[in-house]
C-alpha positions as CSV (number, residue, x, y, z in Angstrom):
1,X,62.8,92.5,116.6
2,X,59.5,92.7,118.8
3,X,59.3,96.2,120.3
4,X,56.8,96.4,123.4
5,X,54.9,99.7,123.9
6,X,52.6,100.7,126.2
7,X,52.3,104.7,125.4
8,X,56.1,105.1,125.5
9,X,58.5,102.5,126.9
10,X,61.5,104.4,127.7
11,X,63.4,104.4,131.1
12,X,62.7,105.9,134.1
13,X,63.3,109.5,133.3
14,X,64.9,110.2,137.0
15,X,67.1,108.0,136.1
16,X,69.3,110.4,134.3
17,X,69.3,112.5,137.6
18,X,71.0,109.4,139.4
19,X,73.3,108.4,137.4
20,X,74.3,112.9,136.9
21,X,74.7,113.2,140.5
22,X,77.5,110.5,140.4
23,X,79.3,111.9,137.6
24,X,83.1,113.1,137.8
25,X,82.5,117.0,139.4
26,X,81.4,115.7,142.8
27,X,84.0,112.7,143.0
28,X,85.9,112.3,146.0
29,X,89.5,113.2,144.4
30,X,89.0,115.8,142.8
31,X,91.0,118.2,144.2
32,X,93.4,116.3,142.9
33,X,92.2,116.3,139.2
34,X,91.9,120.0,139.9
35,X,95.9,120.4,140.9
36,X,96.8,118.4,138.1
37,X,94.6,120.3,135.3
38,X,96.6,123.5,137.2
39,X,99.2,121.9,136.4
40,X,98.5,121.0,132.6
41,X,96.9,124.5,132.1
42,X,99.9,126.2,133.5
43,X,102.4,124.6,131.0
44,X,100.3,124.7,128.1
45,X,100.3,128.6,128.7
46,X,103.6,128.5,129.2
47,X,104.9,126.5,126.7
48,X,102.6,128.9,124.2
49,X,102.8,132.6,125.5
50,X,105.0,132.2,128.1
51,X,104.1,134.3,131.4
52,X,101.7,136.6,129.8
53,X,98.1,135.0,131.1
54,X,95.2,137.1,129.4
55,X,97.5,139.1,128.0
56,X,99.5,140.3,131.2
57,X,102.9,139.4,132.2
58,X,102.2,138.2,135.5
59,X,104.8,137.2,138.3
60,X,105.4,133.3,138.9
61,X,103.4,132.9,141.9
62,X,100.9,135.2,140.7
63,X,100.6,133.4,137.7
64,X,99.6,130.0,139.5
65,X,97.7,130.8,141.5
66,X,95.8,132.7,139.0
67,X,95.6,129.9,136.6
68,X,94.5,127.5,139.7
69,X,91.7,129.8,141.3
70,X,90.2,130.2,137.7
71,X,90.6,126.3,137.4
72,X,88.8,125.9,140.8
73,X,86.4,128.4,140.5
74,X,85.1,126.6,137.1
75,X,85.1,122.9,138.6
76,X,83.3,124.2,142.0
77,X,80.5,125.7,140.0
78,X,79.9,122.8,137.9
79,X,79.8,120.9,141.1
80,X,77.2,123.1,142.7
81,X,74.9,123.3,139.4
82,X,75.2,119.6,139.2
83,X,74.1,119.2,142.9
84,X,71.1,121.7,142.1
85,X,70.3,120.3,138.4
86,X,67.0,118.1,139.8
87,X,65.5,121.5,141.2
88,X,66.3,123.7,137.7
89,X,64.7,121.1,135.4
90,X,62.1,121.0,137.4
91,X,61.7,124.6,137.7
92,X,62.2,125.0,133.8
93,X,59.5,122.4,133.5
94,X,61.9,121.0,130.5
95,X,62.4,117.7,128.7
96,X,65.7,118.7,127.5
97,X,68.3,116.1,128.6
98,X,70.3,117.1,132.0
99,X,73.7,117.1,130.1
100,X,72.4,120.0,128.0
101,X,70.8,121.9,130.7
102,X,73.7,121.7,132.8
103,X,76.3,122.8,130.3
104,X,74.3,126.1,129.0
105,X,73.9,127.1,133.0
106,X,78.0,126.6,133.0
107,X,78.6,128.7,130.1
108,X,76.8,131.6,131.6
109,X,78.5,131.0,135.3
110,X,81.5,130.9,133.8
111,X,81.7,133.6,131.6
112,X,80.5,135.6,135.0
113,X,83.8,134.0,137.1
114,X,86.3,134.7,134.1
115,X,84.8,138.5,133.8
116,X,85.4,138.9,137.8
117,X,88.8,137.3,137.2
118,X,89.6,140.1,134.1
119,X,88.4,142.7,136.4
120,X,90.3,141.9,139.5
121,X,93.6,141.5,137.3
122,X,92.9,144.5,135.4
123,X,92.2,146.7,138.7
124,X,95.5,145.3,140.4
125,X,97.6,146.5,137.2
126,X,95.9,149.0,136.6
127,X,95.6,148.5,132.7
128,X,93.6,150.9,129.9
129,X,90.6,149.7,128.5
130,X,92.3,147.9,125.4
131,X,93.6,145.8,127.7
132,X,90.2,145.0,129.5
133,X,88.7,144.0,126.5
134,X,92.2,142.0,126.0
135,X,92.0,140.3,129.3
136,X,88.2,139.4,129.0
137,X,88.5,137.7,125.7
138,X,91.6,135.9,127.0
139,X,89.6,134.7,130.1
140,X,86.4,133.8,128.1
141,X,88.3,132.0,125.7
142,X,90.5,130.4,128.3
143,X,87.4,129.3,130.8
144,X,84.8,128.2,127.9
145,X,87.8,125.5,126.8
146,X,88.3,124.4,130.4
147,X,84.3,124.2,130.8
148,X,83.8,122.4,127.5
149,X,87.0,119.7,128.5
150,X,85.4,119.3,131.9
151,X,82.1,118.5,129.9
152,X,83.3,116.2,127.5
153,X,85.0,114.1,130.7
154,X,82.1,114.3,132.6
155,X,79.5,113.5,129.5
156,X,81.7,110.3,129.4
157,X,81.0,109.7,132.7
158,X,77.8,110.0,132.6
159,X,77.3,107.6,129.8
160,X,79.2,105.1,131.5
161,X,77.9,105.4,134.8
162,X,74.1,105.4,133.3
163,X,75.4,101.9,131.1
164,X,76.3,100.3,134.5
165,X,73.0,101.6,136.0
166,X,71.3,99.8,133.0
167,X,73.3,96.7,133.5
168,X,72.2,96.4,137.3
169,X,69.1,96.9,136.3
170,X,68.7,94.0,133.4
171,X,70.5,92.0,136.0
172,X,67.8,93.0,138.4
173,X,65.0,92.2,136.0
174,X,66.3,89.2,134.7
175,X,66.3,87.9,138.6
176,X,63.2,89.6,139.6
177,X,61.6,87.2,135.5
178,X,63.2,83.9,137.0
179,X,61.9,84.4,140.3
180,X,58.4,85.4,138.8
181,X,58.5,82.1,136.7
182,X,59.4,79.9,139.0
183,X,57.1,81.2,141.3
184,X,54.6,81.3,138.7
185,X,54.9,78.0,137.7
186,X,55.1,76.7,141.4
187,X,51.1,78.6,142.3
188,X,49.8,77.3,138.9
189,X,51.2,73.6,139.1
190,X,51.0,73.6,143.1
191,X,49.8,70.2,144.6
192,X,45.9,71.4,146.3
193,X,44.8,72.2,142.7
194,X,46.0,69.2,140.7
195,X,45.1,67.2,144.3
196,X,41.7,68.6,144.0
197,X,41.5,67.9,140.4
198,X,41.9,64.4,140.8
199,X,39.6,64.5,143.5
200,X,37.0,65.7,140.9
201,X,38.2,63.1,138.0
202,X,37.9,59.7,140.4
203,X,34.5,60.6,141.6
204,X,33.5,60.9,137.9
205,X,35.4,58.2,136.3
206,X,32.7,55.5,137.1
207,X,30.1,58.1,137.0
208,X,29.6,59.9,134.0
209,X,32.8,58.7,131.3
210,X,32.0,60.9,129.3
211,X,31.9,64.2,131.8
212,X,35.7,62.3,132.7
213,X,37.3,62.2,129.4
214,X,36.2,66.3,128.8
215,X,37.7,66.7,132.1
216,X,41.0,65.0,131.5
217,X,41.1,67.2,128.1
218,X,41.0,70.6,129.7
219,X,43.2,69.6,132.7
220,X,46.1,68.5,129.7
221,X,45.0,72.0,128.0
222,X,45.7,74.0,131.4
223,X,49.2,72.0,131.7
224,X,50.3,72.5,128.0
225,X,49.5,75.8,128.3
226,X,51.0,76.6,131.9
227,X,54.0,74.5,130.4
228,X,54.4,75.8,127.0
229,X,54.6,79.2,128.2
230,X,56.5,79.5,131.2
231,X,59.3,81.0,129.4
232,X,57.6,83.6,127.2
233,X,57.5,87.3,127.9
234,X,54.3,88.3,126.0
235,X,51.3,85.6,124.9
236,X,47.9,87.1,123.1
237,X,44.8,87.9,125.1
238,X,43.3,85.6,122.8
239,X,45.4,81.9,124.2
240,X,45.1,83.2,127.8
241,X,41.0,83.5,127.2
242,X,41.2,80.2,125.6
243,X,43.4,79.0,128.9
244,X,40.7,80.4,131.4
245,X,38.0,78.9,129.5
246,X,39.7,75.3,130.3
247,X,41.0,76.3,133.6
248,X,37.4,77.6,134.5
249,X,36.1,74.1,133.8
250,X,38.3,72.7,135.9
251,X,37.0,75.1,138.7
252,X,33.4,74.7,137.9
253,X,33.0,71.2,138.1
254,X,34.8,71.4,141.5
255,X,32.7,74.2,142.8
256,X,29.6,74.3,140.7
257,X,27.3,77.0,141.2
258,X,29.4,78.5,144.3
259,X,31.7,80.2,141.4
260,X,31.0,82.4,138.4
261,X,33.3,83.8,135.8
262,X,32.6,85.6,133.1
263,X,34.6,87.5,130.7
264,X,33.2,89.2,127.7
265,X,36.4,90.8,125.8
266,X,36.0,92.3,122.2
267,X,37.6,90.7,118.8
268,X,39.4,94.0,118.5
269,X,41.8,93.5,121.8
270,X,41.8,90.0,121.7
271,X,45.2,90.9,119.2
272,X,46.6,92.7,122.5
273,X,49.6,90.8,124.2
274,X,49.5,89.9,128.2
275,X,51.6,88.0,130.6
276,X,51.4,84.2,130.4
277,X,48.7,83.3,132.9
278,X,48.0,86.9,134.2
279,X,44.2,86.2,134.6
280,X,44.6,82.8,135.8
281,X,46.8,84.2,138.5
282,X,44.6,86.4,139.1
283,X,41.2,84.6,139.5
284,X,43.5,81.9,141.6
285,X,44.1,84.6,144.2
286,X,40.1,85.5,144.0
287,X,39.8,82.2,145.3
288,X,42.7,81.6,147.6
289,X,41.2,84.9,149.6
290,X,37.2,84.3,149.3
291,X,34.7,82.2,150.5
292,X,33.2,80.5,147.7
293,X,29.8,79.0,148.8
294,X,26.2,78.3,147.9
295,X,25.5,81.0,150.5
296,X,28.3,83.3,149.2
297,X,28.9,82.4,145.5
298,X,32.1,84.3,144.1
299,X,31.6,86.2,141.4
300,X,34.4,87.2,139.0
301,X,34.4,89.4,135.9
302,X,37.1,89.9,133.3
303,X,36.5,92.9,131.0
304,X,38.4,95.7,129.0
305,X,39.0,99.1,130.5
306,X,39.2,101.6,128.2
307,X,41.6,104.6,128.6
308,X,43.0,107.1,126.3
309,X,42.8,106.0,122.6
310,X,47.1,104.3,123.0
311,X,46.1,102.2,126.2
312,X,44.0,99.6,127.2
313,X,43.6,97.7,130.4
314,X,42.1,94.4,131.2
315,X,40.4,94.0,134.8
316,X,39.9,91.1,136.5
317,X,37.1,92.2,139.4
318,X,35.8,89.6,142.4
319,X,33.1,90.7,145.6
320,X,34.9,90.9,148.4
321,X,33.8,88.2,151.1
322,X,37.4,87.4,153.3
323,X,37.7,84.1,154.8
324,X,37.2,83.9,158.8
325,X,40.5,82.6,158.6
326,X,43.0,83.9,155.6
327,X,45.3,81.7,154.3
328,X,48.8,81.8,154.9
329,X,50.2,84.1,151.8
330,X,53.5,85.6,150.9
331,X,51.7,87.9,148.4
332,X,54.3,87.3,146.0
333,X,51.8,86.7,143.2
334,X,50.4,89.8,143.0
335,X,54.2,91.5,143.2
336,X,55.2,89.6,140.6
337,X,52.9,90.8,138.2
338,X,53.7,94.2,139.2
339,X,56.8,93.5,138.8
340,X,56.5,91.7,135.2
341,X,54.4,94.5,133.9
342,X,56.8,97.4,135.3
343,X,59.1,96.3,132.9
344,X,57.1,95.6,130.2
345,X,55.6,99.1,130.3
346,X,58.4,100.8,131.7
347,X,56.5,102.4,134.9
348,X,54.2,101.3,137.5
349,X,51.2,100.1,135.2
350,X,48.8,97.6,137.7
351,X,46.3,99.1,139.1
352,X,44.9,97.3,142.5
353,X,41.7,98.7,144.5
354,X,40.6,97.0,147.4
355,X,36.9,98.5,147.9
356,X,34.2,97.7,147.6
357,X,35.4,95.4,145.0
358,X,38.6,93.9,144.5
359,X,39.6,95.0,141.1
360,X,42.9,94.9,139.6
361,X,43.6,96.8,136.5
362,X,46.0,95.3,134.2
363,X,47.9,96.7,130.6
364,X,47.1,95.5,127.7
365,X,50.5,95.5,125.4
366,X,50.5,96.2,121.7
367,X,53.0,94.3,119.8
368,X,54.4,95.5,116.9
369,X,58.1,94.6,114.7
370,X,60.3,96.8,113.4
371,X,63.4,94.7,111.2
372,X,66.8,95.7,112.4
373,X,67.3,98.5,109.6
374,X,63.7,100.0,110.7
């Protein structure tokens, strides 16, 4: 199955934090799921050493309410290191997963509210140090199995809250790639272009035949293209240069001399993978935004950024010279190429600066298989 990476494509990291802060310590009811695990500790203690609790006969009420402030004391903490998790990660500066980090700061709170437990027991009967050490190990034992129950619940929890997080989100993205496509599809096959481009073909159908019939063969290559990819994810840079090459014609014998594009990309990232008509999107906007004129010829370069070793970027790069009067725009172009390439890299990856230039900075995406047992 194709795997896309762009330095590491995992999920949003915060994410985990989200989905944590909505897990089972800080939900509404649970004072309830705290009386009824008093309740279900009490018998099991019952039912197994009767009324001794750490190792002291204790009187019924005493007894209780001893087994439900310990209970209590355990879930409260959980809830406050939970509330406070984003703040210790960050303050431990650690990649270690949230779950983990939460549980080894419960084990140590814990084992400090079952020692003042032992103590305050110990002190109101009054018992020799035997029985300390008795009580202690009772508690500990008794509070780490609470803790680690609580953990296990809330760990499934947390799984199932993060896969419902991850289903909103493919749902999201699966809205946010229709919308992109149609959209896409409407800006490249929009009326003004193929209006203009038939505009260009009748005026050189008597003219020059044979200028005509080149022009009718990249206009069918921009339209196979635009329509034989419209559903993919990921096409090389290599078909998309080939695409601009024929949609540049296009352009060029509408404007002549009033536009320039040039692109020089090396053999060695034509392999990469881009968005289906990325650059054609892009140079479209160039246009849409510019005057292009003999006085004020555009001029718009495509070339290859390079970063660290692992990442690449293509950049499409116009002079800025605004229209007196802008056309109406929705800007949805440009947000859906954000859009398109957050997912595909997994974090805000398109880079736009507006000055002096307007350049936008584009990933390149390696491509690579890995078969099902891989």
């Amino acid at each position: 199955m194709p795997v896309y990476t762009y330095g590491h494509l995992t999920l949003n990291c915060w994410v985990d934090f989200i989905v944590i802060a909505k897990a089972m310590f800080s939900v509404r009811q649970r004072y309830l799921f705290i009386a009824l695990l008093s309740v279900y500790s009490y018998v099991n203690i019952l039912l197994t050493t009767g009324h001794s609790f750490l190792g002291i006969n204790l009187p019924e009420p005493l007894f209780i309410v001893s087994v439900s402030v310990l209970v209590l004391l355990v879930w409260e903490a959980n809830r406050l290191l939970q509330r406070n998790l984003g703040r210790i990660r960050v303050f431990f500066r650690s990649k270690i997963h949230p779950l983990i980090i939460h549980f080894a700061f419960s084990l140590i709170v814990v084992a400090i509210i079952a020692s003042t437990i032992s103590i305050i027991l110990t002190s109101i009967y009054q018992l020799e140090k035997e029985a300390f050490w008795l009580a202690l190990t009772l508690s500990l034992g008794f509070s780490f199995r609470i803790n680690l129950f609580l953990h296990c619940i809330n760990a499934i929890v947390f799984y199932m809250n993060k896969y419902k997080v991850v289903q909103i989100e493919a749902e999201q993205l699966k809205k946010q790639s229709i919308e992109a496509r149609f959209d896409a599809l409407r800006s490249q096959i929009n009326p003004h272009f193929l209006f203009n481009s038939l505009n260009v073909l009748s005026s050189l159908v008597y003219r020059d035949p044979d200028t005509s019939a080149r022009f009718i063969e990249q206009l069918s290559n921009v339209y196979r293209y635009l329509l034989n990819n419209q559903d993919q994810k990921l096409i090389p840079l290599r078909e998309e240069l080939e695409f601009i090459n024929s949609y540049y014609y296009l352009l060029k014998m509408r404007f002549q001399e009033n536009l320039n594009i040039a692109h020089e990309i090396p053999e060695t990232k034509k392999d990469y993978y881009i968005a289906p008509a990325t650059l054609q999107l892009l140079i479209e906007n160039a246009i849409k935004h510019n005057v292009v004129s003999k006085k004020n010829p555009l001029d718009i370069k495509i070339y290859i950024e390079n970063g660290k070793p692992e990442i690449n970027k293509i950049v499409v790069e116009n002079n800025l010279q605004p229209k007196p009067v802008q056309e109406v725009s929705s800007k949805l172009g440009l947000k859906n190429i954000k859009s398109r390439y957050t997912f595909l890299a997994g974090r805000e990856a398109v880079e736009i600066i507006t000055a002096p230039n307007f350049i936008v900075k584009v990933p390149l995406i390696k491509l690579s298989y890995e078969n099902e047992n891989g």
